[in-house]
C-alpha positions in Angstrom: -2.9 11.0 5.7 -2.6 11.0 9.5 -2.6 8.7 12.1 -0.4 6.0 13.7 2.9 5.6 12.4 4.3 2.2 11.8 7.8 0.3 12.4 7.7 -2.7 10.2 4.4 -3.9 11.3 5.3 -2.6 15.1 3.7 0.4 16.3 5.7 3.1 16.9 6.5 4.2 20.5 7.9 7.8 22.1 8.0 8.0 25.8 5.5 5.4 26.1 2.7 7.0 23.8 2.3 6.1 20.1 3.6 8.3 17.4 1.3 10.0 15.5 2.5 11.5 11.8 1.9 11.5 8.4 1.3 7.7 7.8 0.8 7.4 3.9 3.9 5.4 2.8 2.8 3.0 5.5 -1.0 2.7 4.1 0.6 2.2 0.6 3.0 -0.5 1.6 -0.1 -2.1 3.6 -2.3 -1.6 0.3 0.1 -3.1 -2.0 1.5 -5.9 0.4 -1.6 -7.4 1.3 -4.5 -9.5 -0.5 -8.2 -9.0 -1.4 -10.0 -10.1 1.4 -7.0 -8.9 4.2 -9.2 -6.0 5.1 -12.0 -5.5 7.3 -13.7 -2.9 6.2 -12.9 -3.3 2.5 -12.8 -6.8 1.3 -11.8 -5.7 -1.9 -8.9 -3.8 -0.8 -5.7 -5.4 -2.2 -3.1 -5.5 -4.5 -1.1 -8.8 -3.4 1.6 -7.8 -5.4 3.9 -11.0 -3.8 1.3 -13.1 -6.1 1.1 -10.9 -8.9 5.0 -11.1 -9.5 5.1 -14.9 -9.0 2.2 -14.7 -11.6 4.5 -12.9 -14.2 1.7 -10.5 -14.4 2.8 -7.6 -16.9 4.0 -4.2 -15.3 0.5 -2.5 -17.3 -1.4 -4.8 -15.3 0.4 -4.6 -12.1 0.3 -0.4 -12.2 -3.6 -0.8 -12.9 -4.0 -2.8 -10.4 -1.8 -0.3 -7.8 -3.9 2.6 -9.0 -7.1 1.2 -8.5 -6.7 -0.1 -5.2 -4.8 3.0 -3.8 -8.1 5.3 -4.5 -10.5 2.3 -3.1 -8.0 3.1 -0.5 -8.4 7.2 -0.1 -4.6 7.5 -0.8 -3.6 10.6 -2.9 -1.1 9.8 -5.1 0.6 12.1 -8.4 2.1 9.4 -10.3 2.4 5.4 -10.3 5.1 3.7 -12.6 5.9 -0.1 -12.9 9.3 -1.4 -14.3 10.1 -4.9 -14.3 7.9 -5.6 -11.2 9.3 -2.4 -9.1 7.0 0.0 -8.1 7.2 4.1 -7.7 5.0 5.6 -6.4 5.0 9.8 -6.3 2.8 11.3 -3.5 
């Protein structure tokens, strides 16, 4: 995916232009990081995986949950795994 790339949650800035580049890990950090309802255009976009984890949810539902919300999301992905409430993801 490309577009603008991100420095935390700054934008980031080359001779006073923004960077443009392959910006996928930053749409999956965004995707898992935030909650339903965080999204404009997708108010089912989501994982809230800060919740999730405080909820003891199980590392099956947690990976579900990743998958599903990273193709709501357009994100190509090869492989998702969950251990123990860390989360790989292979694009």
């Amino acid at each position: 995916m490309r577009g603008i790339l991100l420095e935390g949650t700054d934008i980031q800035v080359k001779d006073g232009y923004m960077v443009l580049g392959d910006n996928t890990m930053d749409m999956i950090e965004n995707i898992v990081d935030s909650n339903r309802g965080e999204w404009k255009n997708d108010v089912y976009l989501g994982v809230g995986i800060k919740n999730m984890v405080a909820a003891n949810k199980s590392d099956v539902s947690i990976s579900r949950e990743v998958v599903e919300n990273l193709k709501r999301g357009g994100i190509e992905y090869k492989k998702v795994k969950v251990n123990n409430g860390e989360i790989e993801i292979e694009i």
